[in-house]
N, C-alpha and C positions, 0 to 999 in steps of 0.2 A: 574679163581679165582673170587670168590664174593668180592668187595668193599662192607664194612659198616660203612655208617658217621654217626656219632652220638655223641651227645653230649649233654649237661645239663645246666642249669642254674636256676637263682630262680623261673622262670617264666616258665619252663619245660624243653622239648626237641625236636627235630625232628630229623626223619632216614630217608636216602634215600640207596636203595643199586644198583647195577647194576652187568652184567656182563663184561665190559671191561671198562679200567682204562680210565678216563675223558668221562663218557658217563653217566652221572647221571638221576635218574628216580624218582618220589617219589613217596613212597606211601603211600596209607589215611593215615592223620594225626591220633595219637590218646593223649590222653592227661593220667597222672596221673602216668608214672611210679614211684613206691615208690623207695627212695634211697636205699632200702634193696638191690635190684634186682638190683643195680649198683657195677660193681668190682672197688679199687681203690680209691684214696683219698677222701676229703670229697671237696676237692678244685670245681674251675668250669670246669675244664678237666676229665670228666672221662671216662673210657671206659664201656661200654654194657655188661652184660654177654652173653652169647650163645644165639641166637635166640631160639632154643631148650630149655635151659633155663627159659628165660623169657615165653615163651609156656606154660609152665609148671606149674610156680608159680604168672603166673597173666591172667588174661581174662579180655575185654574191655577196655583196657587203651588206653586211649589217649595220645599220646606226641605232645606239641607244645614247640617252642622256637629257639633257635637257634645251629646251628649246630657248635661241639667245637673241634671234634674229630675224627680220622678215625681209623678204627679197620680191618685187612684185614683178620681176624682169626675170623670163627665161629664155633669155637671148631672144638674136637677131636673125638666124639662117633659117633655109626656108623649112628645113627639119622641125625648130623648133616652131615655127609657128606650127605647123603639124600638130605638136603637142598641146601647142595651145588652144588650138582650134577643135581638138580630139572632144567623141562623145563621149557624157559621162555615163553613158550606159551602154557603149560600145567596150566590154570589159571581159573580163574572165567571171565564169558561172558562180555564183555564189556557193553551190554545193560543193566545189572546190576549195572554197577559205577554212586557214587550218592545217593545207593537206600539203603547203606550197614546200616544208623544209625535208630534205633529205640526206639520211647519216651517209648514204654508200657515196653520192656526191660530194661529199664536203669530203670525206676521209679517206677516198680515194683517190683525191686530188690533190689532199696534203701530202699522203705516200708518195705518187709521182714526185709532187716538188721537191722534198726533202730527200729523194732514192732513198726511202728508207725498206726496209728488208718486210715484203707486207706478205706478214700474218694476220691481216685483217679479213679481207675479202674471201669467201669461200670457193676456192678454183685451184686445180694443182698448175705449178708449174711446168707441168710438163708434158706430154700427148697424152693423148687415148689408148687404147690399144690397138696396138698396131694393126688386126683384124680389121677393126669399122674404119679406122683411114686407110686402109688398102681400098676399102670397098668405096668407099668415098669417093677416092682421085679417080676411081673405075668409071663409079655410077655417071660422072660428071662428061668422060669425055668420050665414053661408049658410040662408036659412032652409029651401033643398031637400034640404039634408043632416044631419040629426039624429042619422043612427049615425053622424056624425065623433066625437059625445061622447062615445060609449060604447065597449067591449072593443074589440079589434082579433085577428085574429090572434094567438097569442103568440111567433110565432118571428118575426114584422113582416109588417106590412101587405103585401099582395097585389102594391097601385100600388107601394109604396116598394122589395120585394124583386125585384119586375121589372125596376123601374127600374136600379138593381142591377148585376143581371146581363145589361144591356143597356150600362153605361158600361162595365164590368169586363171583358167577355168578350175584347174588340179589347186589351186592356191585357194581362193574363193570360195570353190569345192560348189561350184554347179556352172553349168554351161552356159559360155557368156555368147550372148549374141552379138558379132561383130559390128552388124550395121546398124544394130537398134540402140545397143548397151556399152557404146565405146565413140570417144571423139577427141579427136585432138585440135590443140590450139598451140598460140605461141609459147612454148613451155608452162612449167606446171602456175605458171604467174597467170598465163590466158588462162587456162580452167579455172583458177583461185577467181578472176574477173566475172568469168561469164556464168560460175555458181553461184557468186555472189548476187550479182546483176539478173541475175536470169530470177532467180527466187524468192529475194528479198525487198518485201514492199516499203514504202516508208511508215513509217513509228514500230515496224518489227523489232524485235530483240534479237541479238546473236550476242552467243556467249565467245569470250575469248580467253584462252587462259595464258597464264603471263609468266615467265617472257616468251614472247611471242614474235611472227616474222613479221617484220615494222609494216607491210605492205596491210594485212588484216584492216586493222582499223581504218585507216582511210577508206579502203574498199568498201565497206559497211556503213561508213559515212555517207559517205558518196550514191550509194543506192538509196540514201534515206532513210535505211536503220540504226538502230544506239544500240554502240555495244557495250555488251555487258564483261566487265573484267573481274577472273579470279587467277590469284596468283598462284604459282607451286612454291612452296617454302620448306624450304633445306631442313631437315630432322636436327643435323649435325652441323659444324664449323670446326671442327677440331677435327685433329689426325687426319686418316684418308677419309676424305668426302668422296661417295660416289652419283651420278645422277638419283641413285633408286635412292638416295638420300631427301628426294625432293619429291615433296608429295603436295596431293591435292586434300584439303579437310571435306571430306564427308558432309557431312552439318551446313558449311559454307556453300560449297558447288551445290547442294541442292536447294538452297535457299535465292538461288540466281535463276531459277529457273520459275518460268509461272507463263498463265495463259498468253501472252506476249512472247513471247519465245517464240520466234521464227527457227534456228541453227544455233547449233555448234562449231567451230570452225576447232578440229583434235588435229594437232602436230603428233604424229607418231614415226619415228623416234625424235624428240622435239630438237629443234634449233632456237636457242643456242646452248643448251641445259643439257641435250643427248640423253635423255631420258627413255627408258623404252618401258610401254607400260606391262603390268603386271593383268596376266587375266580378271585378279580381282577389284582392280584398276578397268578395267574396259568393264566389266560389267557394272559397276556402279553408272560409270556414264552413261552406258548404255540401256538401265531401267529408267532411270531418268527424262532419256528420248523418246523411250516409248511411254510413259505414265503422262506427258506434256506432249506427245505429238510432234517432235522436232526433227529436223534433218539435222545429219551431223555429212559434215563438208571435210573428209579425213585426208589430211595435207603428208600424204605417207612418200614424198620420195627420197628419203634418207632408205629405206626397208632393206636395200643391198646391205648395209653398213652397221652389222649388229655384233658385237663381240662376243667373248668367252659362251659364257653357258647362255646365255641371253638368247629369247626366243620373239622374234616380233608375226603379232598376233593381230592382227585384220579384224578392224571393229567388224568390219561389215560382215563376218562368217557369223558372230554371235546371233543368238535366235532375234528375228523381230527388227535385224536391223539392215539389212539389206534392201529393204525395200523402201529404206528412209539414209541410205549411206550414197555419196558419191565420193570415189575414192580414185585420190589425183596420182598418178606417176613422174616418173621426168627420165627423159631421156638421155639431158643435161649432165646430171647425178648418176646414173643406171654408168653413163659411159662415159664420166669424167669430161663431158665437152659441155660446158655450162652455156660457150656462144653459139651452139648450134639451136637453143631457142626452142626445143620438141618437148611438148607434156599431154600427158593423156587421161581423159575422166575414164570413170566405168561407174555403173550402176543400172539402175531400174528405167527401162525406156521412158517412164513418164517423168524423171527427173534430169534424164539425158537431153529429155526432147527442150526443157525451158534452159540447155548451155545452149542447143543447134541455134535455138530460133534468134539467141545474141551475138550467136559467133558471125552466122551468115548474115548480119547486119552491120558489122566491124571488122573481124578479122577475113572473116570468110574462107580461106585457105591458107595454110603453111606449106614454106619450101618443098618441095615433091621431089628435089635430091635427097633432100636430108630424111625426109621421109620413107623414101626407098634405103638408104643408106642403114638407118635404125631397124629397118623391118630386117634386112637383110642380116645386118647384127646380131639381134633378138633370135633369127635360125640357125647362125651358128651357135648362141650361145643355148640353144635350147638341145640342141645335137650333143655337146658335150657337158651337159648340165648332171653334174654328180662326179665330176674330174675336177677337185679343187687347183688343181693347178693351169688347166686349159679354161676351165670356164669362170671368163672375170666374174658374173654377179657373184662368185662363190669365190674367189682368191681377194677380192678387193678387200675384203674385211680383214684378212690375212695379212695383206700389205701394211695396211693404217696399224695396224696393232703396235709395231716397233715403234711408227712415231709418235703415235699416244705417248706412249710409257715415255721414250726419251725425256718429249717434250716435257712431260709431266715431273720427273724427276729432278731436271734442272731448274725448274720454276721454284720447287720445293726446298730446292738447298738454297737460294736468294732472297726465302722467306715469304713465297708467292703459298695461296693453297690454291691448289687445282682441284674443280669437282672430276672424277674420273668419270668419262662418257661412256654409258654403254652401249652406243651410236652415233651413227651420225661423223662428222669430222672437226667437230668445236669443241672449245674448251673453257668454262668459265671459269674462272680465274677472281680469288678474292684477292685481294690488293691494302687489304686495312693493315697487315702486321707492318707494311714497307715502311720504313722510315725517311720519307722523302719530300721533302720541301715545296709546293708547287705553288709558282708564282701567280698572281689576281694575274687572269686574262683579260679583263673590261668584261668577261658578261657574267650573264648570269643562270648559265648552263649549270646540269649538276657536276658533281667533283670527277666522274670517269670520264665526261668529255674533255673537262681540262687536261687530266691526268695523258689521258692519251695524245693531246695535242703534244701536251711537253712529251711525252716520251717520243713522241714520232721524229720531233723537230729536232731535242737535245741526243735522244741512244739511237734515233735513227730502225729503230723499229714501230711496225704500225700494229693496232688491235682496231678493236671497235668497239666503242664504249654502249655496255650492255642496256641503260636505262633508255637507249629509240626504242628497246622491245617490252616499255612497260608504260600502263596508260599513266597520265598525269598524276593520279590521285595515288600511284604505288614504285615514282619512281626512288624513294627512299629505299625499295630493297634492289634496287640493283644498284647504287652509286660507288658500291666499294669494289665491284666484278669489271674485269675486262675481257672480252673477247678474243681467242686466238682461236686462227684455223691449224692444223697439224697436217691438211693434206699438202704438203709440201717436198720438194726435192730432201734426198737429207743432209744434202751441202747445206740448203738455204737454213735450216733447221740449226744442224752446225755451227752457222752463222750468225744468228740469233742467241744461241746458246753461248755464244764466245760473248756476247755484247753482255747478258747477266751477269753471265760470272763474272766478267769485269763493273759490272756495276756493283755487284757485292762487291767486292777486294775494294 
C-alpha cells in the first residue's frame, strides 16, 4: 500500500509518500497547489485528490508547508493502480536530482500568460537576415538537391566545417583542420554537453565563474564533477557601471584551482554581465591552466557582439593554450536564429575527438538543411567581410548599440542602474534603489525572482531574475539585479520604456 501525507495550510503544503508504513521519503518540493485541486473542507486538514488527478489538472506546482494529513487512498481507476503498483526503482537517475528546476520554463511561461512585453528571454523579435533566409527557403525546396533532406556527416557537413575553418583560421591565427579540428552539434548547448561529458570524469573539478549560463552546473553535475564557483564582483555601484566594472580577484581565482581541476568553463563576452575580458584578464586565466594542467571549455558565442573600442580576444590564440582550449561558436547568435539549434567546437583533434566519440552516441547528426543554410551564410559573409554595412557579423554590433543606450537610459531615469555591456545583448540591471513594495509569494525564492514575478504579472513586462546564474552559496550577490535582453524591435523597447516611465510618474 502507498502512504500519502499531505496536507495544507496558508503558507502551502508538502507530500511525502513511501511504500511501507513509518518509512517516509520526500519528494521535490513543489509549491502552488490551487485549493480547486483539494477534495474536503476549506479548514486546515485536507485531503489531496488522486495523484492521477492532480496530474492531470496541474503542471509545475510546487507545494511547501507543513504536513496536516495522511490519505492511504490513491484512487480507484485503473491509472492509479498503475501508480500504485509502480516500481520504486523504476525512476529518474539519481545524477539528475537537483537539476529538475528550470528559470527559462518557469518565466517563459509566466510571460506567455500574462502577454507581457518579454525582455527576458535572449532572441530578437524579428528575422535573420534576410541573406540566410533567402538561402534557407532555397536549400529546403531545391529540387536538384535531395540529400540536403537526409543524414549528413555526423561531426558537420563537409561545406559548413570548411567553411569553418576558412573564417576561424586568420582568427585563431593557425590553420584549422576541418575534419580533425571542428564539430558540430545541437547548438552551442550540444558542444557545452558533449565537452563536458566527453572530458570530465567523476570527483573532477571545474571551475565556474559567476554569473554564469544556468545550463553549466548541472552539466558538471551530471558527468560527476563539482563545480567549483568564483564570482565576478562589480568595482562600482554608483554612477555608470560598466561590465569592465566587474572583475575577477586574482588571489581568489587562483586559489580555486589545485590538482583536482579537471576545466574551466570562460564565458567570453559573458552572459549575463557582457563582460568582455581584457588581455590581462585572459592571461591570468590562462597561466593558471597551464601551471595546473587544465582545459578551458571557452563558451564564446556572444564574439560578434562587441562594442565601442572593445576588442574580444580568443583565449585560445594566447601561448600555451590551444592545445588545452575548445572554443564553442553558435550559429544561433552569429545569425540571430537562436531555433535553428547549430553550434560548433574547434580545437586540438585529441580534445575534439572526446566531443565526436559523445556526440555520435546521442546526438550523432544535426539538421543538414540548416547546416547547408549556415555554411552557405558564413560565404557570403566571408565575401563581404570588411563592408560594415553588407557584412552582418560586422554591422550587428552597430545595430544593438542604439538599443543599449535607449534602453539603458530609460532604466536610469526610473531609478533602475544598468551595468552598461560591452557585449553580448544583456543587461543587468540593479533594482535596490526602486522603491516598490513586493508582496510574500508563499516561497522562498530569493527577492529577484519574486520581484520579477510581480513585475511580469502587475507592469506586464518580463526579465529574468539573475541569481539561476549563481551557485547557492553566492546567491546574495545577485538578488538585487534583473535581467533584460535589449536585442529587440524598437517598437517593443518603446513599449517597455512607456510602462517605466509610467511606473515612475
Amino acid at each position: 500500500m502507498v502512504i500519502m501525507i499531505i496536507g495544507i495550510n496558508s503558507r502551502g503544503a508538502k507530500w511525502t509518500w513511501t511504500e511501507k508504513e513509518n518509512v517516509k521519503v520526500d519528494l521535490p518540493t513543489y509549491k502552488c497547489i490551487p485549493p480547486k485541486y483539494l477534495n474536503g473542507s476549506r479548514s486546515r486538514t485536507r485531503t489531496l485528490m488522486s495523484l492521477v488527478q492532480i496530474s492531470r489538472q496541474t503542471s509545475q506546482c510546487i507545494l511547501r508547508g507543513s504536513v496536516w494529513a495522511v490519505s492511504t487512498s490513491v484512487g480507484t481507476t485503473g491509472t492509479d493502480q498503475q501508480y500504485r503498483n509502480m516500481s520504486s526503482k523504476i525512476k529518474m537517475a539519481d545524477r539528475l536530482k537537483g537539476t529538475e528546476r528550470n528559470v527559462w520554463v518557469e518565466f517563459g511561461k509566466l510571460s506567455a500568460e500574462y502577454k507581457a512585453i518579454n525582455l527576458g528571454q535572449g532572441f530578437p523579435d524579428y528575422h535573420p537576415p534576410q541573406h540566410v533566409c533567402e538561402k534557407f527557403s532555397k536549400v529546403v525546396i531545391d529540387p536538384d538537391t535531395p540529400l540536403t533532406h537526409q543524414y549528413t556527416r555526423s561531426y558537420g557537413q563537409p561545406h559548413l566545417v570548411n567553411t569553418l575553418a576558412k573564417l576561424y583560421s586568420p582568427i585563431l591565427k593557425r590553420d584549422i583542420n576541418a575534419m580533425n579540428e571542428v564539430m558540430i552539434s545541437v547548438g552551442a548547448f550540444g558542444v557545452l554537453f558533449s565537452s563536458i561529458q566527453g572530458l570530465v570524469n567523476p570527483g573532477d573539478e571545474v571551475i565556474i565563474i559567476e554569473p554564469y549560463f544556468d545550463c553549466y552546473e548541472p552539466m558538471v553535475r551530471v558527468a560527476g564533477g563539482t563545480p567549483v564557483f568564483i564570482p565576478l564582483r562589480p568595482k562600482k555601484t554608483e554612477g555608470v557601471v560598466t561590465s569592465n566594472d566587474w572583475v575577477l580577484d586574482k588571489d581568489e581565482l587562483a586559489s580555486k584551482f589545485n590538482s583536482k581541476t579537471k576545466a574551466i568553463i570562460f564565458n567570453n563576452p559573458n552572459n549575463p554581465v557582457g563582460k568582455v575580458y581584457k588581455q590581462d584578464e585572459l592571461e591570468m586565466v590562462a597561466d593558471l591552466c597551464k601551471k595546473y594542467d587544465v582545459a578551458c571549455i571557452a563558451d564564446e558565442v556572444y564574439e560578434w557582439m562587441i562594442y565601442e573600442n572593445n576588442k574580444h580576444i580568443k583565449i585560445a590564440t594566447l601561448p600555451g593554450m590551444w592545445e588545452r582550449t575548445i572554443t564553442i561558436g553558435s550559429a544561433g547568435k552569429t545569425f540571430s536564429a537562436t531555433g535553428w539549434k547549430l553550434g560548433w567546437g574547434i580545437g586540438p583533434e585529441n580534445l575534439i575527438e572526446a566531443l565526436k566519440v559523445l556526440h555520435q552516441n546521442s546526438i550523432y547528426t544535426c539538421p543538414t538543411p540548416i547546416q547547408e543554410t549556415v555554411a552557405s551564410g558564413l560565404d557570403y559573409e566571408l565575401s563581404v567581410f570588411g563592408d560594415n554595412e553588407k557584412c552582418y557579423l560586422q554591422s550587428l554590433a552597430l545595430e544593438l548599440i542604439p538599443k543599449r543606450d535607449m534602453l539603458a537610459k530609460v532604466l536610469t531615469e526610473v531609478g533602475i542602474t544598468p551595468t552598461i555591456p560591452e557585449g553580448g545583448y544583456f543587461m543587468m540591471c540593479d533594482i535596490s534603489k526602486l522603491d516598490v513594495e513586493i508582496p510574500d509569494d508563499g516561497t522562498d525564492d530569493p527577492y529577484d525572482f519574486k520581484f520579477v514575478r510581480w513585475m511580469t504579472k502587475n507592469k506586464k513586462v518580463s526579465a529574468i531574475p539573475p541569481t539561476a546564474f549563481y551557485s547557492a552559496e553566492h546567491k546574495k550577490l545577485g538578488e538585487n539585479y534583473i535581467r533584460f535582453c535589449f536585442f529587440k524591435m524598437d517598437e517593443t523597447l518603446e513599449k517597455a520604456a512607456k510602462v517605466f516611465r509610467e511606473w515612475k510618474a
